[in-house]
N, C-alpha and C positions, 0 to 999 in steps of 0.2 A: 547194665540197668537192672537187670532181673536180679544179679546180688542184692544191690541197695533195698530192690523190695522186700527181699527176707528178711537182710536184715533190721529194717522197719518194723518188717510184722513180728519178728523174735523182739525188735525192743519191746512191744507192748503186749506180747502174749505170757513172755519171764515173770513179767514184775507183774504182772497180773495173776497168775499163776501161783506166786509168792503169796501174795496180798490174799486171794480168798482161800488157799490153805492155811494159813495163820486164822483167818478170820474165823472158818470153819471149827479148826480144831479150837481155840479159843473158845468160839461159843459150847462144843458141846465134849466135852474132858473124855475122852475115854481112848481106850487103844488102838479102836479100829481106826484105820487112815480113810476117814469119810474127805476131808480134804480134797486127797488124789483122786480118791472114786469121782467126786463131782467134777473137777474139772477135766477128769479123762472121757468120760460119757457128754456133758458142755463140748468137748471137743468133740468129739466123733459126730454129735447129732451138726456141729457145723460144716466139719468135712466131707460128711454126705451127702448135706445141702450144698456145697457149693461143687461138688465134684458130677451133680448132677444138673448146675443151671451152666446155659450158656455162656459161660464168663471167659474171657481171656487170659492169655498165660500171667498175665500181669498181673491178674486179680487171682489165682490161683498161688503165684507167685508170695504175694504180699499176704494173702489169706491165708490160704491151704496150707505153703510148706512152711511161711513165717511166721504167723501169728498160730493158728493151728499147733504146728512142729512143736512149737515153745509152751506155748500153753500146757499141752498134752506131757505126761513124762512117762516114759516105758520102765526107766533106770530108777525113779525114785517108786515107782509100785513094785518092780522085782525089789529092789533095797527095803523096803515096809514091809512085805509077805518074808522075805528073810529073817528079818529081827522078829516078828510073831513066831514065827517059828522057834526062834532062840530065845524068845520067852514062854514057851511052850505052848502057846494059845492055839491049840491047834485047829480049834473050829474057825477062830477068826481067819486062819490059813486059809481054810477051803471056803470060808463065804466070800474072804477078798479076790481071791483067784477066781472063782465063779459068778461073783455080782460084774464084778470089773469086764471078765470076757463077753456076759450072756448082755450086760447093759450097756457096753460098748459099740458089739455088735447091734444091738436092737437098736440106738442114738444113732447110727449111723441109717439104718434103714428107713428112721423115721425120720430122718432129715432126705434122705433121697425123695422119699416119700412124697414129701412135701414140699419139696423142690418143683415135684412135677406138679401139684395143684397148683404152684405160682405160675409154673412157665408152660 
């Protein structure tokens, strides 16, 4: 049963994931990977809301590793900070690598955060 939930929540955190990185880059043309940035900090600020409320593995399950998991990409942010780099962009390097970590981390505490003023 716990598989089915992930893979549930991977159905709809992929193509979601998909959809507002196209959407993103779309709307605003430029090199940096604003895309990944948003939906990796969108993730993190819900995975530490939910890693903080009393939810069951079920909902962790279907949330946190499958929809979370999917949504989030580690492989396609290392894969984007690579090719800046091999376009020599190098400031873009160090802002993506630094926005991504320090606002990842902070999404994540501001959803813990605020997990506890709900519960």
């Amino acid at each position: 049963m716990t598989l089915l939930l992930i893979v549930a929540g991977a159905a709809v955190g992929a193509p979601l994931r998909y959809l507002a990185d196209r959407a993103v880059q779309a709307r605003y043309d430029t090199v940096f990977p604003w895309g990944t940035l948003l939906v990796n900090v969108l993730g993190s600020l819900l995975l530490g809301f939910l890693a903080a409320v009393p939810a069951g593995d079920g909902v962790m399950a279907l949330a946190g590793v499958g929809f979370c998991g999917a949504l989030t990409t580690y492989s396609t942010f290392g894969y984007e900070t690579v090719r800046l780099l091999e376009e020599g962009a190098r400031f873009h390097v160090v802002a993506n690598v630094a926005i991504s970590v320090l606002a990842g981390l902070g999404a994540a505490y501001c959803g813990l955060a605020l997990a506890q003023v709900f519960t």
